[in-house]
PANU-712589 format. One record per residue (C-alpha): residue number from 1; residue in three letters; y, z, x. Coordinates in steps of 0.5 Angstrom, whole numbers. Layout:
BEGIN
+-----+------+-------+-------+-------+
: pos : code :    c2 :    c3 :    c1 :
+-----+------+-------+-------+-------+
: NUM :  ala :     Y :     Z :     X :
...
+-----+------+-------+-------+-------+
END
This chain:
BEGIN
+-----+------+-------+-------+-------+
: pos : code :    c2 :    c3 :    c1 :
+-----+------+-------+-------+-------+
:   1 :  unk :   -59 :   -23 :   -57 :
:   2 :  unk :   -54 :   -20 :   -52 :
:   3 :  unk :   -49 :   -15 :   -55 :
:   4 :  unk :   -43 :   -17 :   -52 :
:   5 :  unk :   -40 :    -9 :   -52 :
:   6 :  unk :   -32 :   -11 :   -51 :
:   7 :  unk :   -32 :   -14 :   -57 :
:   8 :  unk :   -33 :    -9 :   -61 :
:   9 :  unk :   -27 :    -5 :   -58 :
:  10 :  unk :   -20 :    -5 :   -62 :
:  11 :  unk :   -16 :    -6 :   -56 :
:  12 :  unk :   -20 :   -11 :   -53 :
:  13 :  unk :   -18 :   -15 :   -60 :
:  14 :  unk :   -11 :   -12 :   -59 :
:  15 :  unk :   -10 :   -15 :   -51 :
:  16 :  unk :   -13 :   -22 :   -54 :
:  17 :  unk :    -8 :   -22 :   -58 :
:  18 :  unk :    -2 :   -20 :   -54 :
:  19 :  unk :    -4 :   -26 :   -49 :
:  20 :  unk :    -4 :   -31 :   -55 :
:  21 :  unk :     2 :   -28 :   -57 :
:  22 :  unk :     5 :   -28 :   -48 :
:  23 :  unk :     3 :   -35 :   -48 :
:  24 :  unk :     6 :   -38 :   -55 :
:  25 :  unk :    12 :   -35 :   -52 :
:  26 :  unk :    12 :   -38 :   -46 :
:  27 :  unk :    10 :   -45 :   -49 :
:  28 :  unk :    19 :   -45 :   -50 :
:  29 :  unk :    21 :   -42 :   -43 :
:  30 :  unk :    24 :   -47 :   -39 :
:  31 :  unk :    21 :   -51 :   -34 :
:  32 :  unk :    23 :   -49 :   -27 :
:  33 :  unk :    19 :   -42 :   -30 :
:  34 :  unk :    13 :   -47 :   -31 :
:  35 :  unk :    11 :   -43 :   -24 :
:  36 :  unk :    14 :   -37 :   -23 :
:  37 :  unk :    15 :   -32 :   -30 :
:  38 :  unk :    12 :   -36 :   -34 :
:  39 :  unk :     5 :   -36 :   -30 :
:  40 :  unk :     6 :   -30 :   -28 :
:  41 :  unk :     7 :   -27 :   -35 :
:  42 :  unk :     0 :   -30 :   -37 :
:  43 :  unk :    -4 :   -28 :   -32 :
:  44 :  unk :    -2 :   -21 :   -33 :
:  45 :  unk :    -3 :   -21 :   -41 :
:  46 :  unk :    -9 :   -23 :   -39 :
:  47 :  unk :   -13 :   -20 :   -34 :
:  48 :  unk :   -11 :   -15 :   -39 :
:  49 :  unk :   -17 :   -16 :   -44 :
:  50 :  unk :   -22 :   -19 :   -38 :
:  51 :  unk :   -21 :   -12 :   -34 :
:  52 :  unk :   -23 :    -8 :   -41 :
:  53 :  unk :   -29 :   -13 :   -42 :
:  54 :  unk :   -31 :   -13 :   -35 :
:  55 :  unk :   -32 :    -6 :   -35 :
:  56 :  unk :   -35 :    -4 :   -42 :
:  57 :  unk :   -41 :    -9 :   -39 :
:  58 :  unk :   -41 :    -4 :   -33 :
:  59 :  unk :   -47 :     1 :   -33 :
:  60 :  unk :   -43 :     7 :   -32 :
:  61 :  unk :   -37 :    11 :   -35 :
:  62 :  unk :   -33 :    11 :   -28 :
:  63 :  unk :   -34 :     4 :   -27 :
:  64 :  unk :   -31 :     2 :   -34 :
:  65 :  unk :   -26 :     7 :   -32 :
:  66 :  unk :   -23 :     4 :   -26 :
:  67 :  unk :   -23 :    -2 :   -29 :
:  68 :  unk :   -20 :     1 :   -35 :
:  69 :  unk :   -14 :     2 :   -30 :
:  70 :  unk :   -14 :    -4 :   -27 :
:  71 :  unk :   -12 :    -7 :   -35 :
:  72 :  unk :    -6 :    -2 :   -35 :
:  73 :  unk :    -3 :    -4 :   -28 :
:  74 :  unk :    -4 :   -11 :   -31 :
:  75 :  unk :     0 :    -8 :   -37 :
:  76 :  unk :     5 :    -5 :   -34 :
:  77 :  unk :     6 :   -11 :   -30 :
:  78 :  unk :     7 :   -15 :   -37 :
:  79 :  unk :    12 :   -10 :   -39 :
:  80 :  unk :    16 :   -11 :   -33 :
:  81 :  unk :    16 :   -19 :   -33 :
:  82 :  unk :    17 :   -18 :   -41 :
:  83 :  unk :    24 :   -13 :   -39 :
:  84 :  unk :    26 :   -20 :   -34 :
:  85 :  unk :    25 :   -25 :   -38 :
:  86 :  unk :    29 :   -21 :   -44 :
:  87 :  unk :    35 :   -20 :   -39 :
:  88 :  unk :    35 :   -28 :   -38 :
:  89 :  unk :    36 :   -28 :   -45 :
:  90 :  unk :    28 :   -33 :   -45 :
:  91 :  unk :    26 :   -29 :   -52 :
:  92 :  unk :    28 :   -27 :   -57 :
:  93 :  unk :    31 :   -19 :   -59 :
:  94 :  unk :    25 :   -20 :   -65 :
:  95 :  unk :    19 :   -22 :   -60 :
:  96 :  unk :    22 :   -17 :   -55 :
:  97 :  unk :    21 :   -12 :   -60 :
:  98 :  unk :    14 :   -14 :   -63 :
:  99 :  unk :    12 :   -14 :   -56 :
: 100 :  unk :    15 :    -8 :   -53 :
: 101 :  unk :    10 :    -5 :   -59 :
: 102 :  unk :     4 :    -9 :   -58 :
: 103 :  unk :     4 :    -6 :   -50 :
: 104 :  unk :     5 :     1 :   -53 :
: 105 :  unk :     0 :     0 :   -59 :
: 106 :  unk :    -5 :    -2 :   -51 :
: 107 :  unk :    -2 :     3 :   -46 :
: 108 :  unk :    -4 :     9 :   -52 :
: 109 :  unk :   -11 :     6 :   -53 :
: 110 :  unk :   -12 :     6 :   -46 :
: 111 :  unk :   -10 :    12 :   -44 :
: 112 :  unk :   -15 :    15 :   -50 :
: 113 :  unk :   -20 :    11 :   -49 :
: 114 :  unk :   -20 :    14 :   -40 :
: 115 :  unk :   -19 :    21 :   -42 :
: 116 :  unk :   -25 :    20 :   -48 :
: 117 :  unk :   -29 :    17 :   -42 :
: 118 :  unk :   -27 :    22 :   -37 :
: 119 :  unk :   -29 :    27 :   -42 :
: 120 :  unk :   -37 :    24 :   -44 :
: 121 :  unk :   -38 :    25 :   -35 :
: 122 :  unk :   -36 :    32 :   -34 :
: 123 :  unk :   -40 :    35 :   -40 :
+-----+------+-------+-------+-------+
END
């Protein structure tokens, strides 16, 4: 049975759920965001946990590393779009809250995990 390695990983689960979440609040944006920020926030969130799954299936530290930074420019991208579509008034104080915390939770967990994998390749 193959071992799947990501799904063993807290951030992995945190990213899933911070997609289920993107996608729950988009569901009430407006329609003429179908094709712009609404789409754009949910490719975002979740090549967020794809990129950390991709590189923990990869034989190498650095391989998982670079795929690694892939997910936290993916973050920052989701945060950027989170900061529009609160200023366009399309989610609530309360959900800009939630996600604000759940983008920091991941953007610290990915920093540890890069300087943890950075650390096992110098030894």
């Amino acid at each position: 049975m193959y071992v799947r390695p990501h799904k063993r990983l807290d951030i992995w689960k945190e990213s899933v759920k911070l997609s289920i979440d993107i996608y729950r609040i988009t569901e009430h944006f407006p329609k003429s965001e179908a094709y712009g920020l609404t789409s754009q926030m949910r490719r975002a969130a979740v090549s967020v946990p794809a990129n950390v799954a991709e590189g923990a299936a990869r034989k190498s530290s650095k391989e998982f590393t670079a795929y690694l930074y892939i997910s936290g420019g993916s973050l920052s991208e989701l945060d950027t779009l989170i900061e529009i579509a609160a200023q366009l008034e399309y989610i609530t104080a309360s959900e800009r809250e939630k996600l604000d915390k759940q983008v920091e939770s991941i953007g610290c967990k990915l920093g540890g995990l890069i300087t943890h994998l950075a650390s096992r390749t110098t030894r």
